[in-house]
C-alpha positions as CSV (number, residue, x, y, z in Angstrom):
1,X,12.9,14.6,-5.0
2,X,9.6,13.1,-4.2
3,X,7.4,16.3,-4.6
4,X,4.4,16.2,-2.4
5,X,4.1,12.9,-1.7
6,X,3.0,12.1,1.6
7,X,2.1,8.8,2.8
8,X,0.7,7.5,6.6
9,X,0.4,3.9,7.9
10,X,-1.8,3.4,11.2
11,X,-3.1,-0.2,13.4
12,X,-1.4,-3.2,15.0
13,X,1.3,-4.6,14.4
14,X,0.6,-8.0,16.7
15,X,3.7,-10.1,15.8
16,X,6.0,-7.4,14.4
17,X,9.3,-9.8,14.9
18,X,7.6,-12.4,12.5
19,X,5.3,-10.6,10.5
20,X,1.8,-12.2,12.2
21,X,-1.9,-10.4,12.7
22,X,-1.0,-7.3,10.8
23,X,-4.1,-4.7,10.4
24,X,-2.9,-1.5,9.4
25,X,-4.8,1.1,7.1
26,X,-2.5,2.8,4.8
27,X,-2.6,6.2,2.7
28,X,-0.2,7.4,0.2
29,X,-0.8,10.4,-2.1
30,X,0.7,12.6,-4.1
31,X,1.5,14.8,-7.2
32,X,3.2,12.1,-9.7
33,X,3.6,8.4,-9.4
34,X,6.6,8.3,-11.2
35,X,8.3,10.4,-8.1
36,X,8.2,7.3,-5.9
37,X,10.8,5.6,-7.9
38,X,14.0,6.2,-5.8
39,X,11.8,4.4,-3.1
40,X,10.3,2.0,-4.5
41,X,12.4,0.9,-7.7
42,X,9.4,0.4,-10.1
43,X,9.3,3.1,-13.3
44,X,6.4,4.6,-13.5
45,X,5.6,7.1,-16.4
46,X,4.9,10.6,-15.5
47,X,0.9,11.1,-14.0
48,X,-1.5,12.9,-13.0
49,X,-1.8,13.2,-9.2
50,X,-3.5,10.3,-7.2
51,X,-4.8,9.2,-3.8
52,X,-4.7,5.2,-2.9
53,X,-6.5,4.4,1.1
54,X,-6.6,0.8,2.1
55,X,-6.5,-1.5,4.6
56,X,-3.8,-4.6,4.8
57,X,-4.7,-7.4,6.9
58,X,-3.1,-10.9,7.5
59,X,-4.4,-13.9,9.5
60,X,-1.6,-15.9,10.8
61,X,0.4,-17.8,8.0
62,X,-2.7,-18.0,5.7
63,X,-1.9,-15.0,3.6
64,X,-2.2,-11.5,3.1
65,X,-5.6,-9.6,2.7
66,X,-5.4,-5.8,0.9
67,X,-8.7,-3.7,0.1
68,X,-7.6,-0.5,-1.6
69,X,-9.4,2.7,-2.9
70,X,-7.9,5.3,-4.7
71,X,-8.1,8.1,-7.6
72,X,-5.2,8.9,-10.3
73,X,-6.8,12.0,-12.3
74,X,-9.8,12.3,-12.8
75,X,-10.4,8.1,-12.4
76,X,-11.6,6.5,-9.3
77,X,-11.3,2.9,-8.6
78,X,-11.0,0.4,-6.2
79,X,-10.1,-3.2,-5.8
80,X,-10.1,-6.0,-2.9
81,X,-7.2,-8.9,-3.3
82,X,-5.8,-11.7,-1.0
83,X,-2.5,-13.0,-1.5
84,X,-2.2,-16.5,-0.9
85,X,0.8,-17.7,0.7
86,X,2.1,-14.6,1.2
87,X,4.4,-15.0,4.8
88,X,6.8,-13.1,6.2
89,X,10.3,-14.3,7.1
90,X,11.5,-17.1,8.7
C-alpha cells in the first residue's frame, strides 16, 4: 500500500532511446516516506508527510543537473546538485 502518495513527471524527453536533453519537472508527495519502499527499495523509517518539486535536467553526456524543493513536517528545505558523469545506457 502506498497511502496517498501521488507523484507527476512533466517536459521533454529529447533523446528518450539514449537518455539525452532531458528537462522534466517532477513532484512526489505524500503521507509517509517509508510507504515508497515496495517502489523504490530504500527503507525509510516512518515520517511525517512531505512534498519534494524539482526540476531534472541533463546536457548531452556531461551529466545530470537536479534542483529540488521540498517540506517533510514541519521542515522546509531545498537543495541544487549536478551529478557528474552521470549517463544513461549504452
Amino acid at each position: 500500500m502506498l497511502g496517498s502518495t501521488r507523484a507527476s513527471i512533466d517536459g521533454k524527453l529529447l533523446d528518450p532511446l539514449h537518455l539525452k536533453g532531458e528537462e522534466l519537472n517532477f513532484k512526489l508527495e505524500g503521507s509517509d516516506l517509508a510507504l515508497l519502499f515496495p517502489i523504490i527499495g530504500v527503507p525509510f523509517p516512518p515520517t511525517p508527510a512531505y512534498k519534494l518539486v524539482g526540476f531534472l535536467d541533463r546536457e548531452g553526456d556531461g551529466g545530470l543537473s537536479a534542483a529540488s524543493r521540498g517540506r517533510w513536517g514541519k521542515a522546509i528545505w531545498g537543495e541544487i546538485s549536478r551529478l557528474i558523469g552521470v549517463s544513461g545506457p549504452k
